[in-house]
N, C-alpha and C positions, 0 to 999 in steps of 0.2 A: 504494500500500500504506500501513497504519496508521503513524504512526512510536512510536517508543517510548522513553522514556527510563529511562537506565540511571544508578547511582551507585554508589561505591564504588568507581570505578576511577580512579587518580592519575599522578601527570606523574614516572617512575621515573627522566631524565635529561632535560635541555635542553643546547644547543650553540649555538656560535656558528662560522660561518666566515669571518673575518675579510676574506681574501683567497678571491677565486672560484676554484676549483681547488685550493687548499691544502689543509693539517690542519685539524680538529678545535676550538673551543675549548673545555672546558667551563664550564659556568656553572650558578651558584645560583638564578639568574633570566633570564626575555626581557624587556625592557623593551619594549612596543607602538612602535614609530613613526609617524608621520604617514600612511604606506602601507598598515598593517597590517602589518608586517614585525619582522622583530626590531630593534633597533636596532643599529648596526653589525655588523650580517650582510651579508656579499658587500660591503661597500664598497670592498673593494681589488679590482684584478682583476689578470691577467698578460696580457700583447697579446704577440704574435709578430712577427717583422720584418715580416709583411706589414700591421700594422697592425690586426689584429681580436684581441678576447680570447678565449682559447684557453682549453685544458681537461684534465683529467686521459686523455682517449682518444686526444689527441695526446701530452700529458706527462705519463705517470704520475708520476714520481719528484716532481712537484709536492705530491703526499701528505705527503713527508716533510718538507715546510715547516710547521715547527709556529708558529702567529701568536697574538700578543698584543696585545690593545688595551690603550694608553695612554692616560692621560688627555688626553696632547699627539701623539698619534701609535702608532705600529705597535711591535713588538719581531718578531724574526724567527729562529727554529732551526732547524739539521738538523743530522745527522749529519756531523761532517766538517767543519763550518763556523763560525765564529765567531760572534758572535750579533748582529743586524746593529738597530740602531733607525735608523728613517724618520720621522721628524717631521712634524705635518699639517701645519704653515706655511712658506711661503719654497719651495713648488714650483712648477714652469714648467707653465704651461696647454698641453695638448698635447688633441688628438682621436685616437678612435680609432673604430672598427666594433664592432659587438654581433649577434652572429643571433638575429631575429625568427623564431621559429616560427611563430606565425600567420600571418604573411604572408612564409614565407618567403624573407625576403632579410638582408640585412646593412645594419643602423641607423647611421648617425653620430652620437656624440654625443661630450660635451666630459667634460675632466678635466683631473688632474694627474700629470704624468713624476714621477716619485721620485726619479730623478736615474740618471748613468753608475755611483755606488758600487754602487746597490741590485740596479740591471742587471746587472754583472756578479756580485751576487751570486745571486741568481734564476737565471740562465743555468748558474751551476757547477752548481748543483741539479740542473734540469730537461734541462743535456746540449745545451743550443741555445740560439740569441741572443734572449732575452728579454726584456720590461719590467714593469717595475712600475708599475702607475698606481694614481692615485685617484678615483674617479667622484665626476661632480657629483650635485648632491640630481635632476637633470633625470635620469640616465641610473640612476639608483637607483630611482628612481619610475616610472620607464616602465611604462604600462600594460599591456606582455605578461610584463612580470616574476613569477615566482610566487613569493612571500609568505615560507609557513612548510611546512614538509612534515614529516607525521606519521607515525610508521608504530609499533608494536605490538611489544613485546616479545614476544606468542606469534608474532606472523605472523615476527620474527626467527626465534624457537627452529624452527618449523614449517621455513622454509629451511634453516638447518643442518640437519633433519634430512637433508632431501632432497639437500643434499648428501653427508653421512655416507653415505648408501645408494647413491650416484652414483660415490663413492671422490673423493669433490672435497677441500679444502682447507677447513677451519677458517673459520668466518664470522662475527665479530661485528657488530653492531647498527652500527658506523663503516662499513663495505661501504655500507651503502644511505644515509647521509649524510643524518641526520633533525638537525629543529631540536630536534623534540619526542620523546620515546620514549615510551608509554603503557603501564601496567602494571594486572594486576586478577585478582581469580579466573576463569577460562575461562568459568565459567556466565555471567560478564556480558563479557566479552573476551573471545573464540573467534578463534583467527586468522584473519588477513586480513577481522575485524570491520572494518575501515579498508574496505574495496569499499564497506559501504553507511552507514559517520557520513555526516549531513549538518551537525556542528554540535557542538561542545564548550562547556560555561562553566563559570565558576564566578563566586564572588562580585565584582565589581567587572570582569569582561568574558567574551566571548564570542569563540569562531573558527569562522567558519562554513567548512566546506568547498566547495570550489571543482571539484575532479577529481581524478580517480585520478590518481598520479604512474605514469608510462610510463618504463620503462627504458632507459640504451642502454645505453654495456659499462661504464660506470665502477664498479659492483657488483664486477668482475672485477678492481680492482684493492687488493690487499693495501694497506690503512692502515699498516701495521709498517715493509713490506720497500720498498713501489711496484713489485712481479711483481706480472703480471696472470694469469689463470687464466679460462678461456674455460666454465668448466663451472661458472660462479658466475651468469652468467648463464642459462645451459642450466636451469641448475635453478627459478632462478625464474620462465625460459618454461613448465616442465613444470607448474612450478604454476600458473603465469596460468591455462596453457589449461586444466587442468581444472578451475576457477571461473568463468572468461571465454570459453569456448570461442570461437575465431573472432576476439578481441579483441585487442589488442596487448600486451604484457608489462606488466604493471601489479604493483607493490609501494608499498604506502604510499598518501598523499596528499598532495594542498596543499589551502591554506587561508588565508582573510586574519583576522586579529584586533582588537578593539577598539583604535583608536588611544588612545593613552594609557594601556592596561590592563599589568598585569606577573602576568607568570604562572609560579610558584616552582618550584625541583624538589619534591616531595610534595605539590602542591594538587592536592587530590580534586577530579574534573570529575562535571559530569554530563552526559552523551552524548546527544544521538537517534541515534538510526538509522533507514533505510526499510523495515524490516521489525519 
């Protein structure tokens, strides 16, 4: 099909998650990294005693870890908790497991322990014996990693509706865990416009899209409280299938972007699409 390009439609919020599984960061900008990535997105992770890093559909309450990057290291909050700094230098080299979905299995790769304090603060959080690491530039870069994930403020409002009409729970744009949020009039942004971008830019870089982002239940879990709610995903199965029919639960995208590019909150993009 033709592609088309669209403007007038801009970057209404950017995020960072400092830590894999945690909160939220917000930010005025993404700085590109050497991957395409944000820069310091997902660099922290949390591994479980069995040694692999783990996730909000084992640990929800990991939500409520609100993370801050330092110019020398992490800052760390939640409810309940005292506010904990981890410093990038002076930590012990530890390994741990990553799951590979392409080739479904479980990767080795190398990092840094945070140490016994930071562990046992992670663990009061998430309710089980946890750790803090810090991934190397190797296990950040890994080629099955995906990037940046984009998703639509109308394809958000679109899901709240269908929850509103479902009797579900309150949804905002944090549920589906975007780097980028995209904003615009519906005539040139129509929800779940995200199924066919192939490609974003503006002056000084470009993100090309890679695949639909596939769901599992982490949609399901409240950003505020960490209750999860089973009808958050329901809702936007209901939606996949009737745009996807036959297809897997799709909300959002990924994408990789120009290394070295920085892309602001309110920079007007101009879009293609396959239709």
């Amino acid at each position: 099909m033709p592609s088309t390009s669209l403007d007038a439609v801009h970057v209404a919020a950017a995020y960072l998650y400092p830590v894999k599984a945690c909160g939220a960061m917000p930010v005025d900008a993404l700085h590109i990294d050497r991957w395409g990535g944000a820069e310091g997105d997902r660099r922290w992770a949390i591994v479980n005693a069995e040694g692999e890093v783990t996730w909000q559909g084992t640990y929800p309450r990991l939500v409520l870890i609100s993370p801050t990057l330092l110019p020398d290291g992490l800052r760390l909050e939640a409810p309940g908790q005292p506010t904990l700094t981890v410093p990038d230098a002076g930590l012990a080299a530890c390994s741990f497991r990553i799951w590979n979905e392409a080739a479904a299995r479980l990767d080795r790769h190398e990092g840094h322990d945070a140490g016994h304090a930071s562990s046992a603060w992670v663990s009061a959080v998430a309710g089980a014996p946890v750790r803090l690491v810090r991934l190397s530039d190797e296990a950040v870069g890994r080629g099955e990693a995906n990037r940046l994930h984009v998703v639509s403020r109308a394809s958000c409002d679109d899901a709240a509706a269908q929850l509103r009409r479902d009797g579900g729970p309150a949804a905002g744009v944090l549920r589906y865990r975007p780097n980028l949020v995209l904003d615009g009039p519906e005539s040139l942004l129509p929800p779940f416009a995200e199924d066919h971008l192939r490609s974003l830019a503006w002056p000084g870089g470009r993100l090309d899209i890679s695949s639909r982002c596939v769901r599992c239940v982490v949609p399901n879990v409240d950003p505020a409280t960490g209750d999860t709610d089973a009808r958050v995903l329901a809702a936007l199965a209901a939606l996949s299938a009737e745009r996807l029919p036959g297809g897997p639960v799709s909300f959002g995208c990924y994408g990789q972007a120009t290394a070295g590019a920085r892309i602001v909150r309110g920079q007007v993009l101009s879009l293609e699409l396959d239709f």
